[in-house]
MOPAC internal coordinates of N, CA, C and O (Angstrom, degrees):
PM7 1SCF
backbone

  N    0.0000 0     0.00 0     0.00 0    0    0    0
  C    1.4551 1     0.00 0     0.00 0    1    0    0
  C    1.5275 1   109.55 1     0.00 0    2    1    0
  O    1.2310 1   113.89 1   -26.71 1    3    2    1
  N    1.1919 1   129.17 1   153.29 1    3    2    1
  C    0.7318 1   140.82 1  -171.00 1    5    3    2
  C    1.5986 1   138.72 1  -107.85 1    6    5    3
  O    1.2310 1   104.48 1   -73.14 1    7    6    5
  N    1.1775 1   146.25 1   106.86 1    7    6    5
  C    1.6854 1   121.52 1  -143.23 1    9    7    6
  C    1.6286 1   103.74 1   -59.01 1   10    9    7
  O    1.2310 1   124.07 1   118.28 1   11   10    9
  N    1.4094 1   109.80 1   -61.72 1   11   10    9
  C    1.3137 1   130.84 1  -162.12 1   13   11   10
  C    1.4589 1   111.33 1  -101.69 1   14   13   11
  O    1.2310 1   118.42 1   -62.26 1   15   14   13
  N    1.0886 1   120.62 1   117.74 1   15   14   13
  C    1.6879 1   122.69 1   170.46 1   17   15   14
  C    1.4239 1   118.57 1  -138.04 1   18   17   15
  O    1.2310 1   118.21 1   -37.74 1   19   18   17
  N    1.5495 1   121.01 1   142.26 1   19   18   17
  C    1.7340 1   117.96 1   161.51 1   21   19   18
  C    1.3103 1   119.31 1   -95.21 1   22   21   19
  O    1.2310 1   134.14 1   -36.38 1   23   22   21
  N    1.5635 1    90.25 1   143.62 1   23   22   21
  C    1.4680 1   113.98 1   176.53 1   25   23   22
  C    1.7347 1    97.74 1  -119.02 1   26   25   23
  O    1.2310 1   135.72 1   -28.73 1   27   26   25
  N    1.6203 1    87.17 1   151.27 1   27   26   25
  C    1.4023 1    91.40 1   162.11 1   29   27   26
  C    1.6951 1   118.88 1  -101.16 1   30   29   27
  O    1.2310 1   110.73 1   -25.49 1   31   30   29
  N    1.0000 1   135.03 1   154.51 1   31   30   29
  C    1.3780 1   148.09 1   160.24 1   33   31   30
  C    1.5383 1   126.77 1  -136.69 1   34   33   31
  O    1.2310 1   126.26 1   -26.63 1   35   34   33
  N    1.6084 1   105.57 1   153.37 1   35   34   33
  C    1.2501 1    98.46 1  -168.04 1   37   35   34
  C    1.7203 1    99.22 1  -107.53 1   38   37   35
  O    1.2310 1   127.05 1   -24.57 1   39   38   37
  N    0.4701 1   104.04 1   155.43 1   39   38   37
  C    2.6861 1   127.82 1  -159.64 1   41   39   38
  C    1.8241 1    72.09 1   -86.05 1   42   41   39
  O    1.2310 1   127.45 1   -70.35 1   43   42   41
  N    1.4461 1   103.27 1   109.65 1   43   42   41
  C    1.4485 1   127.47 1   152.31 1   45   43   42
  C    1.6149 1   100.74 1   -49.50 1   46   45   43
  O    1.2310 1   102.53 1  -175.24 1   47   46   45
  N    1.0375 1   149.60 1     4.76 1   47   46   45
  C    1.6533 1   151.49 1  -160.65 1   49   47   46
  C    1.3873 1   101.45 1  -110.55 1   50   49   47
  O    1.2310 1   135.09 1    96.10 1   51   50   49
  N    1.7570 1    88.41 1   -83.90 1   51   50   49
  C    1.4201 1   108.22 1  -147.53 1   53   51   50
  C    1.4341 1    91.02 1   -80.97 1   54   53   51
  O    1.2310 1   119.50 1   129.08 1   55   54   53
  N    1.5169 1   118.57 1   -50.92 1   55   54   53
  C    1.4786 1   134.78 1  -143.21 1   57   55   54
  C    1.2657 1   122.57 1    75.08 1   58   57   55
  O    1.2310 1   109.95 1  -150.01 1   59   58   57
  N    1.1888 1   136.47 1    29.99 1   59   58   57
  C    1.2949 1   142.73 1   130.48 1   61   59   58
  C    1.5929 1   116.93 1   -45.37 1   62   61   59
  O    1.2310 1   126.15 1   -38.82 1   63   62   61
  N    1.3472 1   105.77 1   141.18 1   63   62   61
  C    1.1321 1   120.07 1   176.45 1   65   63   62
  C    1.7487 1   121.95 1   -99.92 1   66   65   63
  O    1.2310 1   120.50 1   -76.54 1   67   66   65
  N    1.5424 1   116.65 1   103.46 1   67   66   65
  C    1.2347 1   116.14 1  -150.82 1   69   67   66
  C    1.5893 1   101.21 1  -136.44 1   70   69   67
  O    1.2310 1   125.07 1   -34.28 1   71   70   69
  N    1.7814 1   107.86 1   145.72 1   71   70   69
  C    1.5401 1    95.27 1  -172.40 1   73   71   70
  C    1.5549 1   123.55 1   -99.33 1   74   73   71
  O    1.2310 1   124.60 1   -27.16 1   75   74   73
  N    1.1696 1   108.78 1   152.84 1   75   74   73
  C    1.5027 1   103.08 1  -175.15 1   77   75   74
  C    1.6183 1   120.55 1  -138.40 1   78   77   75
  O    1.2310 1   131.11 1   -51.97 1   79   78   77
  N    1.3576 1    96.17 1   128.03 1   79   78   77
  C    1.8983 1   106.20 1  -174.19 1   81   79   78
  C    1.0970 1   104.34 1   -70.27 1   82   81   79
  O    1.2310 1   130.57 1   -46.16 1   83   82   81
  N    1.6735 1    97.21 1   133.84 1   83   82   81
  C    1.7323 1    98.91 1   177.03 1   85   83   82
  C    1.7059 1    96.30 1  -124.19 1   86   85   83
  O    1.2310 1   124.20 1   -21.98 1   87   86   85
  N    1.2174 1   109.55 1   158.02 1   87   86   85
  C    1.5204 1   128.50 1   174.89 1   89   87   86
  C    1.3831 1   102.57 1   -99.76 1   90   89   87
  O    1.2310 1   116.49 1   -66.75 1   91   90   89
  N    1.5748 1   124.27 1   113.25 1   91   90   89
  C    1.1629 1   132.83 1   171.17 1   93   91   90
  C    1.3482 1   128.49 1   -73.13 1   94   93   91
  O    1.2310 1   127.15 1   153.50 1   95   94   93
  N    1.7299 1   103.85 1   -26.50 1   95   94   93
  C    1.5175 1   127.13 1   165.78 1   97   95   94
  C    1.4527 1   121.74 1   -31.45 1   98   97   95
  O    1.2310 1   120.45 1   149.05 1   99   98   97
  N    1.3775 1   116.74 1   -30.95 1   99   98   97
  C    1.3865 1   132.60 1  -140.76 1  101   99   98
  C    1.8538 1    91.49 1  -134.60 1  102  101   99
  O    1.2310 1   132.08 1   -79.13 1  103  102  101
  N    1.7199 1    94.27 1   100.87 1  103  102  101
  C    1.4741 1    99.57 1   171.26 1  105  103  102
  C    1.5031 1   136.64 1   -33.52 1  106  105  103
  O    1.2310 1   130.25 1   122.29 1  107  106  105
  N    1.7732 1    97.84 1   -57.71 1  107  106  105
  C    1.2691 1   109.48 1  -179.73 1  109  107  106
  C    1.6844 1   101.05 1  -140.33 1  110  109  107
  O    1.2310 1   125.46 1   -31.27 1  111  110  109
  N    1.4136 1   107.12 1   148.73 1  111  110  109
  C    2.0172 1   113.72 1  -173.25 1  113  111  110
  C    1.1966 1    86.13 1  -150.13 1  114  113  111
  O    1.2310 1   127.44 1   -34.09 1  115  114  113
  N    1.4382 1   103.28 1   145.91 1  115  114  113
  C    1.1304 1   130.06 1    98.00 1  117  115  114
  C    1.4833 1   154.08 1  -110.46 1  118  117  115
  O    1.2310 1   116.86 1    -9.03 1  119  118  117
  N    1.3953 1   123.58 1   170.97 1  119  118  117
  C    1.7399 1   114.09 1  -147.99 1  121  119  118
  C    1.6552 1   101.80 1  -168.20 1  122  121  119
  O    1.2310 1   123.75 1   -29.78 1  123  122  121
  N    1.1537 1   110.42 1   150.22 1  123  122  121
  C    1.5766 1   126.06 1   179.28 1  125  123  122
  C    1.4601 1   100.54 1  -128.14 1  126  125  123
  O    1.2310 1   126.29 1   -73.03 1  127  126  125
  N    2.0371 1   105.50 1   106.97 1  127  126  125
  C    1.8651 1    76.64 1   170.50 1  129  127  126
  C    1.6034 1    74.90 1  -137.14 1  130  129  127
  O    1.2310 1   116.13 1   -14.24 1  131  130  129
  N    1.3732 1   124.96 1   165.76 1  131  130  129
  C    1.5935 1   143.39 1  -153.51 1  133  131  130
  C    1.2714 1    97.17 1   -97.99 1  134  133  131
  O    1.2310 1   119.30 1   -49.46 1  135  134  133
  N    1.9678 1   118.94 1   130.54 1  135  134  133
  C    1.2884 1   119.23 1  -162.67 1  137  135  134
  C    1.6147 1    96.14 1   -85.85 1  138  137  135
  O    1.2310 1   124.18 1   -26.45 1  139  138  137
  N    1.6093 1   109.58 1   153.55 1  139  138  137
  C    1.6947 1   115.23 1  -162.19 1  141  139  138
  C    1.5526 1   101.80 1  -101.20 1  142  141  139
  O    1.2310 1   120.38 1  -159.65 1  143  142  141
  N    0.8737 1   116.88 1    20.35 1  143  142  141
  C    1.7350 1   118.83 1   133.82 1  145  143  142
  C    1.6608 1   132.97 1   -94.21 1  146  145  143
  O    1.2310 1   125.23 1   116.22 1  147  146  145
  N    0.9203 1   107.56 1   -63.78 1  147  146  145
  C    1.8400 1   127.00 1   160.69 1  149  147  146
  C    1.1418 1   128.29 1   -69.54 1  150  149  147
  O    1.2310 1   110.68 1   155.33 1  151  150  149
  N    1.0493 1   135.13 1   -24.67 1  151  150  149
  C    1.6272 1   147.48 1   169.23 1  153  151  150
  C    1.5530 1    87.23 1    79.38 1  154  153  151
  O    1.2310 1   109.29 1  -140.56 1  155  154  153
  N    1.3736 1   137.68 1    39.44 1  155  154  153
  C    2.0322 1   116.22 1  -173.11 1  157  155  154
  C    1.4233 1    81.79 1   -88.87 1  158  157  155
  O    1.2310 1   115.53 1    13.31 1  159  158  157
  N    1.3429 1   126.10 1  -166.69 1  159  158  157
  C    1.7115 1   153.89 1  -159.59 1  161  159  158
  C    1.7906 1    75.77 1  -126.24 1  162  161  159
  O    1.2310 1   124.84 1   -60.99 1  163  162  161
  N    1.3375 1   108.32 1   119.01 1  163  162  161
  C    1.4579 1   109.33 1   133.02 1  165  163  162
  C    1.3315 1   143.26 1  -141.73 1  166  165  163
  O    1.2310 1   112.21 1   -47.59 1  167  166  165
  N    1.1653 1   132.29 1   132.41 1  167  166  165
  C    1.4308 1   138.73 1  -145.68 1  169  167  166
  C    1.6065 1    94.28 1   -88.04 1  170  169  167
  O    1.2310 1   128.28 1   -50.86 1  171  170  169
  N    1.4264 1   101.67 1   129.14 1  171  170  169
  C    1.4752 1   125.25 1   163.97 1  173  171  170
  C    1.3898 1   117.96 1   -98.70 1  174  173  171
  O    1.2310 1   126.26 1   -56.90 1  175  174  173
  N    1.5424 1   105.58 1   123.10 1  175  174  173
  C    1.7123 1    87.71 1   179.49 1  177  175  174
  C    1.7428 1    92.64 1  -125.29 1  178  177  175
  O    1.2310 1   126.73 1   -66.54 1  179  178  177
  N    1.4905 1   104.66 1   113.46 1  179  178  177
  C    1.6049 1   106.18 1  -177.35 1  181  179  178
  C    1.7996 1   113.42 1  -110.48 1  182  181  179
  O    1.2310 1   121.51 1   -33.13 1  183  182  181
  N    1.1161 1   114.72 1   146.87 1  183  182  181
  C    1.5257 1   120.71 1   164.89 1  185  183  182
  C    1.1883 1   100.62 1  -136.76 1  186  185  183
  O    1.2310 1   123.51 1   -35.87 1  187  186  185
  N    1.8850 1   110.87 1   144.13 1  187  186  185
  C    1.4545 1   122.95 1   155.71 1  189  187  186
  C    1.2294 1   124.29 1   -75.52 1  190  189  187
  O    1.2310 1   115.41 1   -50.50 1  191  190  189
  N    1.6403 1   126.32 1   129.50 1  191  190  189
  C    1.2155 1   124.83 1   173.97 1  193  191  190
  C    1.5698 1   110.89 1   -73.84 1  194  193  191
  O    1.2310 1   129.87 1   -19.03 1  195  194  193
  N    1.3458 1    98.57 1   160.97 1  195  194  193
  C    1.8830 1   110.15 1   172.00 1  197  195  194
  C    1.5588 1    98.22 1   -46.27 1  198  197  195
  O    1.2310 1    99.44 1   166.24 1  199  198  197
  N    0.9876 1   154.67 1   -13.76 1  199  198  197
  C    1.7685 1   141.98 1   176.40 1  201  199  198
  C    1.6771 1    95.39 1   -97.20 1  202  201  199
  O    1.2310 1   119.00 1   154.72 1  203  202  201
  N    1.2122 1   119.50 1   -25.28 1  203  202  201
  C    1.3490 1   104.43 1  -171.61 1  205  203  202
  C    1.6658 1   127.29 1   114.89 1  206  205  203
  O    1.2310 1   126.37 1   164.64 1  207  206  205
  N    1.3742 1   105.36 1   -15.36 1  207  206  205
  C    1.3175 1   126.53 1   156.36 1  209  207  206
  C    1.2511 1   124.55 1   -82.73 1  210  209  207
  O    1.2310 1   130.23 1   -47.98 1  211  210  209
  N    1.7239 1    97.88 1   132.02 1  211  210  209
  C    1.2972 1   117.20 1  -169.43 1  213  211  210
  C    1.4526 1   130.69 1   -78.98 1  214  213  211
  O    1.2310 1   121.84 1   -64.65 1  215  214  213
  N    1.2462 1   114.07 1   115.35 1  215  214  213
  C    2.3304 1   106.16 1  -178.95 1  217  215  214
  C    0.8747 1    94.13 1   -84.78 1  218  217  215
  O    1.2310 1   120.80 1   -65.47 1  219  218  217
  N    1.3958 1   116.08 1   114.53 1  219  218  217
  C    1.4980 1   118.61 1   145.64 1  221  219  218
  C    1.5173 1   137.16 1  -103.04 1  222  221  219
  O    1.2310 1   121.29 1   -75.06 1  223  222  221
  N    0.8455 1   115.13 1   104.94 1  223  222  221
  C    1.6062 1   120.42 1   166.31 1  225  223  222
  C    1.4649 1   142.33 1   -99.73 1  226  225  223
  O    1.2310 1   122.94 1   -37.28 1  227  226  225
  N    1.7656 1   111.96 1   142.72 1  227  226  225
  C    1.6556 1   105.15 1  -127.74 1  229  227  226
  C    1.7806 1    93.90 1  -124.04 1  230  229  227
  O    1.2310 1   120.38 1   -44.66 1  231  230  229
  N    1.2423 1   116.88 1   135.34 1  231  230  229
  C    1.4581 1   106.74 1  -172.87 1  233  231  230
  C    1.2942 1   124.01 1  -145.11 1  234  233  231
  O    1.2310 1   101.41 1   -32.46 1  235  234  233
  N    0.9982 1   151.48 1   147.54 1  235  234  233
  C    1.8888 1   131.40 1  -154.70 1  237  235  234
  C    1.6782 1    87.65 1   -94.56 1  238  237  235
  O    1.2310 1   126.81 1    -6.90 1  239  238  237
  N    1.4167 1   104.50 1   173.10 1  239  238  237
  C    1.1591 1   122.12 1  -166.19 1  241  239  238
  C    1.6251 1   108.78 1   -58.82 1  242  241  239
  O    1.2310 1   109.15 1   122.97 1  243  242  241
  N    1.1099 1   137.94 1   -57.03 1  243  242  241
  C    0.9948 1   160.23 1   137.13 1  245  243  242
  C    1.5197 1   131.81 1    -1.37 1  246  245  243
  O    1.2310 1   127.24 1   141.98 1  247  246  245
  N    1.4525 1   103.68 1   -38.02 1  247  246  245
  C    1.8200 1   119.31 1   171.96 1  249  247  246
  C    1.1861 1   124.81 1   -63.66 1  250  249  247
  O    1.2310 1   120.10 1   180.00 1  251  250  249

């Protein structure tokens, strides 16, 4: 496993497709960081699975 890995996701906003570092260290997060097309706030809510891969799911401020 790996500490640090990118994923891509697409900005609940704009819909741009933009990449984002996740910390694998960290069982379960959540996080607000501003999508790098649109500047909106969007909340990441990630957990590592038993292999070590990360779900991430992506939601505008608002959801």
């Amino acid at each position: 496993m790996q500490a640090i890995t990118t994923l891509t996701v697409r900005c609940p906003y704009c819909g741009e497709i933009i990449e984002a570092v996740i910390d694998c260290s960290v069982a379960q997060q959540e996080y607000i960081e501003d999508c790098e097309v649109c500047c909106r706030p969007i909340v990441f809510k990630v957990s590592i699975n038993e292999s070590g891969e990360p779900d991430v799911a992506v939601f505008s401020e608002n959801d």
